[in-house]
N, CA, C and O atoms as a Maestro MAE file, in Angstrom:
{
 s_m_m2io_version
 :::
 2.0.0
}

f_m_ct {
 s_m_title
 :::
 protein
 m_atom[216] {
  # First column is atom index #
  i_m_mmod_type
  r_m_x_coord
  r_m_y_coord
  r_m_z_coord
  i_m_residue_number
  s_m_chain_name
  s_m_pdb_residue_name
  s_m_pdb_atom_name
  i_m_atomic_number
  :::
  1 25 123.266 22.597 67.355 1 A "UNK " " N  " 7
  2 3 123.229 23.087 65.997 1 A "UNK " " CA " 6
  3 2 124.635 23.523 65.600 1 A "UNK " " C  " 6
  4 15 125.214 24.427 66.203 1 A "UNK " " O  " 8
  5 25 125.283 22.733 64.366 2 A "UNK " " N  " 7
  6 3 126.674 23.308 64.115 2 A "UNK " " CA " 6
  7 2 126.647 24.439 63.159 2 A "UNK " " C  " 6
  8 15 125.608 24.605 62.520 2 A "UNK " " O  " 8
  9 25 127.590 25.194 62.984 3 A "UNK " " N  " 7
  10 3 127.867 26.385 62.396 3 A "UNK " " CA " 6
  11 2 128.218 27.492 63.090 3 A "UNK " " C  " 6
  12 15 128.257 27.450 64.320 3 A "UNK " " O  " 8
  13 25 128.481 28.484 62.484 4 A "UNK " " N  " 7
  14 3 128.894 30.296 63.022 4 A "UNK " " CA " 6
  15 2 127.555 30.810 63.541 4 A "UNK " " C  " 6
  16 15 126.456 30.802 62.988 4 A "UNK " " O  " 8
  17 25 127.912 31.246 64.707 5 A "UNK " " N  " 7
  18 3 126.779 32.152 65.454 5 A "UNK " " CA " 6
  19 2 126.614 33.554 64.589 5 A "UNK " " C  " 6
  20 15 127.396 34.388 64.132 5 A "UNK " " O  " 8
  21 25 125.931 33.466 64.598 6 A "UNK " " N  " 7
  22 3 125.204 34.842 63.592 6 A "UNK " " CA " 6
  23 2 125.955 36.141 64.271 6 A "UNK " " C  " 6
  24 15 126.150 36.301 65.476 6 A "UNK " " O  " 8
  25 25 126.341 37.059 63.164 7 A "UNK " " N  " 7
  26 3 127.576 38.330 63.196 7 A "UNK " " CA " 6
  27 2 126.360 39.503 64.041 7 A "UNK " " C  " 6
  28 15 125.207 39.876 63.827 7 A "UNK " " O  " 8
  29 25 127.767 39.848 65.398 8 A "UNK " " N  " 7
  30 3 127.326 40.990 65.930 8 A "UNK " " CA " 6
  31 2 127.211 42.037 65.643 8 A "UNK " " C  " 6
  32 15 128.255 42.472 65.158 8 A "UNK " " O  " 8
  33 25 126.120 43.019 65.702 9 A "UNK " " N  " 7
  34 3 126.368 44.350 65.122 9 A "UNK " " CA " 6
  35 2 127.204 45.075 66.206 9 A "UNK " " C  " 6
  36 15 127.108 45.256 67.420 9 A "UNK " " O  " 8
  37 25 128.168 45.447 65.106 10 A "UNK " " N  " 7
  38 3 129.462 45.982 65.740 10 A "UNK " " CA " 6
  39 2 129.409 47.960 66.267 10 A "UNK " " C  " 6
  40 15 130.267 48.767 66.625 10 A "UNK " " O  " 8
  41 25 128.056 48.010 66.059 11 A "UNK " " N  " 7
  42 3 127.685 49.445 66.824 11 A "UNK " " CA " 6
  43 2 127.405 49.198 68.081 11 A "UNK " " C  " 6
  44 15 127.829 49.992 68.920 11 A "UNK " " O  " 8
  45 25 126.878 48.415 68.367 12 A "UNK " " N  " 7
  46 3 126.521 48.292 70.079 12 A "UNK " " CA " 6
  47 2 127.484 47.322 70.708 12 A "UNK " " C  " 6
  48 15 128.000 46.317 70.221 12 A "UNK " " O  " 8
  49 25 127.619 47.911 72.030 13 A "UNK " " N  " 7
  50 3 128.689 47.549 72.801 13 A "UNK " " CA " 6
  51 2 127.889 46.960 74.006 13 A "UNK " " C  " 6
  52 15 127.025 47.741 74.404 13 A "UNK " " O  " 8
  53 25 127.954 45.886 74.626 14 A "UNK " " N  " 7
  54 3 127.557 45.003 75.633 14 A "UNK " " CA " 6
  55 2 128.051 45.700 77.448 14 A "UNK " " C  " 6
  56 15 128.803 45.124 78.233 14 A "UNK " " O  " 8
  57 25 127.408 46.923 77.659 15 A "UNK " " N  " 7
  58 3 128.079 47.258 79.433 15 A "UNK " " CA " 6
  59 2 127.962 46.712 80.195 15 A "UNK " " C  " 6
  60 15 128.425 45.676 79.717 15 A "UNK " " O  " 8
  61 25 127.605 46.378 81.463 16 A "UNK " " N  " 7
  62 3 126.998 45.926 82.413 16 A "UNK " " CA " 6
  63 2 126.686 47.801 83.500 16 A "UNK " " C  " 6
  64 15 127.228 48.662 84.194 16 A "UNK " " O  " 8
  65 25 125.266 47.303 82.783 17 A "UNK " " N  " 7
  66 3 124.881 48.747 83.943 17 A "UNK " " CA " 6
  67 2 123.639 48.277 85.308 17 A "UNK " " C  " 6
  68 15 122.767 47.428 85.499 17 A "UNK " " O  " 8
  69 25 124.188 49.314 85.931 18 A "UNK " " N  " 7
  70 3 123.720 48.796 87.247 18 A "UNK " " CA " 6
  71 2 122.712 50.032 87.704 18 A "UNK " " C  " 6
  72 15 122.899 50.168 88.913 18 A "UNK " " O  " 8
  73 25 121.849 50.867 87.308 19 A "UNK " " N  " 7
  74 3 121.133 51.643 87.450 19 A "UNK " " CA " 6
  75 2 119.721 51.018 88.257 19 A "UNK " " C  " 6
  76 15 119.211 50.059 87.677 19 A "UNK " " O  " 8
  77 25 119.326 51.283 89.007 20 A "UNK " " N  " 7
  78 3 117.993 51.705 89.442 20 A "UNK " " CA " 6
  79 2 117.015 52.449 89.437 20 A "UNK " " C  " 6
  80 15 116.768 53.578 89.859 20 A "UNK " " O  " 8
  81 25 116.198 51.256 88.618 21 A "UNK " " N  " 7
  82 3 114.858 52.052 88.526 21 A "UNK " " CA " 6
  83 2 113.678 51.783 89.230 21 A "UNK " " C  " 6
  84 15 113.877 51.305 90.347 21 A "UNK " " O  " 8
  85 25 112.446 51.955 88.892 22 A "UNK " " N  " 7
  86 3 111.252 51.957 90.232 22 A "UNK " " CA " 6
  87 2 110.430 50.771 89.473 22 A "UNK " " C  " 6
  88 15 110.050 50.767 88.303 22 A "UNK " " O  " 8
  89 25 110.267 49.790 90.445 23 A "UNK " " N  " 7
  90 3 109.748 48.553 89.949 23 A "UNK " " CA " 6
  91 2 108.533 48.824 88.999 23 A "UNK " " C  " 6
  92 15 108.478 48.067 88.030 23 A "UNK " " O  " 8
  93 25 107.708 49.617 89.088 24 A "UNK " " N  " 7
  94 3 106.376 49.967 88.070 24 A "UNK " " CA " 6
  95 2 107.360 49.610 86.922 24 A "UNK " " C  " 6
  96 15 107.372 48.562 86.278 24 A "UNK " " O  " 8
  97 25 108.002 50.446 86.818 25 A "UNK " " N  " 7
  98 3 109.188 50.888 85.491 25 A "UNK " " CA " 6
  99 2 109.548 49.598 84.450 25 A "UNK " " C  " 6
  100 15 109.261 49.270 83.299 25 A "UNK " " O  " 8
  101 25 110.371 49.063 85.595 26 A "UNK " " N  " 7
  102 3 110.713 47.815 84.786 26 A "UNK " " CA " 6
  103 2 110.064 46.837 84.695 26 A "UNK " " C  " 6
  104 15 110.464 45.976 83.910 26 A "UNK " " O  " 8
  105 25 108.908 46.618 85.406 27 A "UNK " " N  " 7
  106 3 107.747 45.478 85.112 27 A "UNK " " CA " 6
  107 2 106.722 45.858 83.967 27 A "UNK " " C  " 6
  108 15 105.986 45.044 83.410 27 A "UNK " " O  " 8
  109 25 106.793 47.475 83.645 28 A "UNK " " N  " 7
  110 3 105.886 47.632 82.677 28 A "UNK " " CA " 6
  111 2 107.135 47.612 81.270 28 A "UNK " " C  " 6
  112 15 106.628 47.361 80.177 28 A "UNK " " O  " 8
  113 25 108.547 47.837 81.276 29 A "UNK " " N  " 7
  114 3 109.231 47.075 80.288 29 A "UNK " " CA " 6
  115 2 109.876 45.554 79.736 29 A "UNK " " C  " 6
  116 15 110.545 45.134 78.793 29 A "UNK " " O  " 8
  117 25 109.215 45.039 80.965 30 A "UNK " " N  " 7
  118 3 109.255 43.241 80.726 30 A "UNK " " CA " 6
  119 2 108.138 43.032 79.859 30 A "UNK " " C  " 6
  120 15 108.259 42.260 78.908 30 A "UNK " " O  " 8
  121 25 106.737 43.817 80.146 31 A "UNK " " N  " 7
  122 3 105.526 43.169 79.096 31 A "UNK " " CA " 6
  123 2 105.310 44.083 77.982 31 A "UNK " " C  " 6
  124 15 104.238 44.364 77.445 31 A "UNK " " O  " 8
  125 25 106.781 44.615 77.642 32 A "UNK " " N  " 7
  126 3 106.790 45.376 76.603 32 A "UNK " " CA " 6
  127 2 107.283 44.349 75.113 32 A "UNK " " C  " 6
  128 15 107.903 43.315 75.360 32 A "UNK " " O  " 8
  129 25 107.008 44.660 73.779 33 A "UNK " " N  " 7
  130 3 107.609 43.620 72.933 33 A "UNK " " CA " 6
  131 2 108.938 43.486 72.222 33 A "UNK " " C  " 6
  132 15 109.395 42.550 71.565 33 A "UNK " " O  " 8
  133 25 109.576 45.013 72.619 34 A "UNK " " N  " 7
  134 3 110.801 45.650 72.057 34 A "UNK " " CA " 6
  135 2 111.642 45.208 73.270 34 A "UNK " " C  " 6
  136 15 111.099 44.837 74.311 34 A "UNK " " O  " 8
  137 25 112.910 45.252 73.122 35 A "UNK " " N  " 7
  138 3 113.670 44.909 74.287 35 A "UNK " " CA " 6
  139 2 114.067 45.870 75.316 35 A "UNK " " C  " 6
  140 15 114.501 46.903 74.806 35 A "UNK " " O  " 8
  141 25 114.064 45.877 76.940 36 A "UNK " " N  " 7
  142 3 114.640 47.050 77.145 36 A "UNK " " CA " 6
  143 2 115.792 48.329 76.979 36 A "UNK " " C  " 6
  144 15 115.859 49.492 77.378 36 A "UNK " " O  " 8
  145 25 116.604 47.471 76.200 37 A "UNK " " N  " 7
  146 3 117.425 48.343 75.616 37 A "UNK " " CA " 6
  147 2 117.176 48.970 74.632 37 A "UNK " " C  " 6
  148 15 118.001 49.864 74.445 37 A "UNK " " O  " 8
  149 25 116.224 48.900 73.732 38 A "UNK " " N  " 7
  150 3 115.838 49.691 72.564 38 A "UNK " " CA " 6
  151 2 114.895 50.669 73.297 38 A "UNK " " C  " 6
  152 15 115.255 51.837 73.146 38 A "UNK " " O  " 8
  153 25 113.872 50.525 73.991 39 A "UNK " " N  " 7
  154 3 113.188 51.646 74.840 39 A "UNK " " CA " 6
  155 2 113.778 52.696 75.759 39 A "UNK " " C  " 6
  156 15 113.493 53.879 75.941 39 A "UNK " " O  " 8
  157 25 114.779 51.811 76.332 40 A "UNK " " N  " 7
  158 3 115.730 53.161 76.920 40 A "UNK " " CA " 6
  159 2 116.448 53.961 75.723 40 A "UNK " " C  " 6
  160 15 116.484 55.188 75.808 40 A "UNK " " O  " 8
  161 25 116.987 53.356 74.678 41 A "UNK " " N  " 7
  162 3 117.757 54.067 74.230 41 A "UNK " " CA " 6
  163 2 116.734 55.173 73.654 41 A "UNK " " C  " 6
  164 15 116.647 56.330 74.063 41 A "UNK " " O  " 8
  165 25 115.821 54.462 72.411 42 A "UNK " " N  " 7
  166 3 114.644 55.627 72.123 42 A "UNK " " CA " 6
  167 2 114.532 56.467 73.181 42 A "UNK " " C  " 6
  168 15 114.549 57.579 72.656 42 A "UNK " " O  " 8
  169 25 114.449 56.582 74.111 43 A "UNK " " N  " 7
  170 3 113.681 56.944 75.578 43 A "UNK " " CA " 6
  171 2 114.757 58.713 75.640 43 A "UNK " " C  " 6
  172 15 114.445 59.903 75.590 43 A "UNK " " O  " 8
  173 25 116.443 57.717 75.808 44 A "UNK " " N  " 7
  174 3 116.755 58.885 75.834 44 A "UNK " " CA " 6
  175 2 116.858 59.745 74.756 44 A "UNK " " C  " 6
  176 15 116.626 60.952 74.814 44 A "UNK " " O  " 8
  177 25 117.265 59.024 73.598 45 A "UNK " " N  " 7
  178 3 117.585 59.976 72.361 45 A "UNK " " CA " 6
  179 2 116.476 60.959 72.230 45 A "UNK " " C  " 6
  180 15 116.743 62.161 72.249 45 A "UNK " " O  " 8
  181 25 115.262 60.544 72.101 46 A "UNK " " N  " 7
  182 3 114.036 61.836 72.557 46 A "UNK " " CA " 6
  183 2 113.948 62.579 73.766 46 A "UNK " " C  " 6
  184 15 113.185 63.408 74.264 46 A "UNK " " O  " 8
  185 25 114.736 62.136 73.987 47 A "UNK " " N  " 7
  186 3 114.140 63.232 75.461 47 A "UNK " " CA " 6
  187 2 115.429 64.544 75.310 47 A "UNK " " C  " 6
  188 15 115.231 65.690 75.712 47 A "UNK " " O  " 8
  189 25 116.494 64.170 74.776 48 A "UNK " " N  " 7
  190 3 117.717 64.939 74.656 48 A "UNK " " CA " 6
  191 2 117.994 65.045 73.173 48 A "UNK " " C  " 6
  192 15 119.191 64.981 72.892 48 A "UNK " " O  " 8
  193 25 117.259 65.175 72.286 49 A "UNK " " N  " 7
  194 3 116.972 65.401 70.669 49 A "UNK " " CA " 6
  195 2 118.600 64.920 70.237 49 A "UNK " " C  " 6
  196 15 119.170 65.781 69.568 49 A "UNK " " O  " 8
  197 25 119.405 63.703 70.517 50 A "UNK " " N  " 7
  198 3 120.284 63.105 69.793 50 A "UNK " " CA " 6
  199 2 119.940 62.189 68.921 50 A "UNK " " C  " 6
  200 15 119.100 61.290 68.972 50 A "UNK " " O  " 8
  201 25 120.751 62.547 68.043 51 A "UNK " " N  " 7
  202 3 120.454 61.266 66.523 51 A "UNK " " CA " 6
  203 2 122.202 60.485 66.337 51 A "UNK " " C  " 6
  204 15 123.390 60.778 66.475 51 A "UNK " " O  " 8
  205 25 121.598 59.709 66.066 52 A "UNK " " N  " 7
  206 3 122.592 58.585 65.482 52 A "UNK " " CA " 6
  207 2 123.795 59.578 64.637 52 A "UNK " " C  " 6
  208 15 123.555 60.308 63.675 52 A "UNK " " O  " 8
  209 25 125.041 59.380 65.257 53 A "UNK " " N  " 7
  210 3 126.169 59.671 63.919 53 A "UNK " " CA " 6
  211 2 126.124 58.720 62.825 53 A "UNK " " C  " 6
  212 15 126.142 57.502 63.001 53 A "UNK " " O  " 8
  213 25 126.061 59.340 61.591 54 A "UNK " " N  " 7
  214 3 126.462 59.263 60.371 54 A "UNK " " CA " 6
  215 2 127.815 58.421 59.752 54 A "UNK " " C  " 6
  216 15 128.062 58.450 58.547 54 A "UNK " " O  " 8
  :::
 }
 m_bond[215] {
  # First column is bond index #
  i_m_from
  i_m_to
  i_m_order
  :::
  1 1 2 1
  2 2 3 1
  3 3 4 2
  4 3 5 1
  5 5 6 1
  6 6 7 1
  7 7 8 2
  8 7 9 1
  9 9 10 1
  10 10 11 1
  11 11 12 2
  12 11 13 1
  13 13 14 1
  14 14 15 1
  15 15 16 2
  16 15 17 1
  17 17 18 1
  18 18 19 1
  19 19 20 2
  20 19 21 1
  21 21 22 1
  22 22 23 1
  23 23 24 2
  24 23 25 1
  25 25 26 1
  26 26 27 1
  27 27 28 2
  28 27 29 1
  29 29 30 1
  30 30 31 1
  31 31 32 2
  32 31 33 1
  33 33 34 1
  34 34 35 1
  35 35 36 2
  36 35 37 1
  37 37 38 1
  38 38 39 1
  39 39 40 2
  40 39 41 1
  41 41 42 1
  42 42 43 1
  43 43 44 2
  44 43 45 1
  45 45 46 1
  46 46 47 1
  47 47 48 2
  48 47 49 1
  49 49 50 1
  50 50 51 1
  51 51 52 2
  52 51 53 1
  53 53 54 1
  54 54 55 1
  55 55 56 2
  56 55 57 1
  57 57 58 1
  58 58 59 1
  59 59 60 2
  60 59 61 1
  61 61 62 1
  62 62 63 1
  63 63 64 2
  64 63 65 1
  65 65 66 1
  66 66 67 1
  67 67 68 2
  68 67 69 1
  69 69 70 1
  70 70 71 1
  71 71 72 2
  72 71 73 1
  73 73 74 1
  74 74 75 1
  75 75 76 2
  76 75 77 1
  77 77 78 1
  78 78 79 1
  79 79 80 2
  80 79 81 1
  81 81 82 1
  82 82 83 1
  83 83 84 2
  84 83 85 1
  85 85 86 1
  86 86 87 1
  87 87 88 2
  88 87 89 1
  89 89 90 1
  90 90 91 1
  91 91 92 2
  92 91 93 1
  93 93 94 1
  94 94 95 1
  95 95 96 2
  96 95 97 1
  97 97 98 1
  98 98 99 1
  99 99 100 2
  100 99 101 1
  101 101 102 1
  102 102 103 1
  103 103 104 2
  104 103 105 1
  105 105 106 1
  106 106 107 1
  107 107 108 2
  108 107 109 1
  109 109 110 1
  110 110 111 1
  111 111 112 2
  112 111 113 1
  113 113 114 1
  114 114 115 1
  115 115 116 2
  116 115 117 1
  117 117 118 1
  118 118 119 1
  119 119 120 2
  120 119 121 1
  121 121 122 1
  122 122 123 1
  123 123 124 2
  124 123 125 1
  125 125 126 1
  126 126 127 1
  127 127 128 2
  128 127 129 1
  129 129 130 1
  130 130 131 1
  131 131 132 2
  132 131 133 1
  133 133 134 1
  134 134 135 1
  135 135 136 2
  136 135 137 1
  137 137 138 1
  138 138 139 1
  139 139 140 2
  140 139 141 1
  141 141 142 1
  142 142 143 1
  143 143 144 2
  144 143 145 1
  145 145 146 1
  146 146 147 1
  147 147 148 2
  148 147 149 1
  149 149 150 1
  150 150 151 1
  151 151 152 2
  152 151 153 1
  153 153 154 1
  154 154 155 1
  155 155 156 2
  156 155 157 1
  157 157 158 1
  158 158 159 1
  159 159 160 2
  160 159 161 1
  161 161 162 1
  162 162 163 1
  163 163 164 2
  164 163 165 1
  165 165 166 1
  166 166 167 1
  167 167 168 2
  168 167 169 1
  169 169 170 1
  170 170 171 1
  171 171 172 2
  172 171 173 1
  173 173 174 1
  174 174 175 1
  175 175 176 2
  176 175 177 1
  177 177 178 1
  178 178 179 1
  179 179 180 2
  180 179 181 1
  181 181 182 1
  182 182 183 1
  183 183 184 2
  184 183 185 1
  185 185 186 1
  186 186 187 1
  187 187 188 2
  188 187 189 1
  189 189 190 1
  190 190 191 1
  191 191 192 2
  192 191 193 1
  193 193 194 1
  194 194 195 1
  195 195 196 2
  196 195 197 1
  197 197 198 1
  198 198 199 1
  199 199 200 2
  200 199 201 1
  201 201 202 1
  202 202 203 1
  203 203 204 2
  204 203 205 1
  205 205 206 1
  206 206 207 1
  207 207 208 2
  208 207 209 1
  209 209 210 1
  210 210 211 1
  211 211 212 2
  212 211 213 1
  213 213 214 1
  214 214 215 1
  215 215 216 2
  :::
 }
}
């Protein structure tokens, strides 16, 4: 398919993290429909009452 790859949102930054978690964990966020990165992030921002800067 030719053309421009569709524009990154330039708030999120691509890490490579290497954390371990407990297989329940991440097998019950594979048959989740959101991606795991949006559940962790929700995950923490509630748990540590941070909101998005402005």
């Amino acid at each position: 398919m030719a053309g421009r790859p569709p524009k990154k949102d330039r708030r999120m930054v691509k890490i490579p993290v290497g954390y371990k978690l407990p297989r329940w964990l991440v097998e019950w966020m594979r048959e989740q429909p959101e991606s795991q990165a949006a559940i962790i992030e929700d995950a923490v921002m509630e748990k540590h009452n941070l909101k998005e800067p402005s």
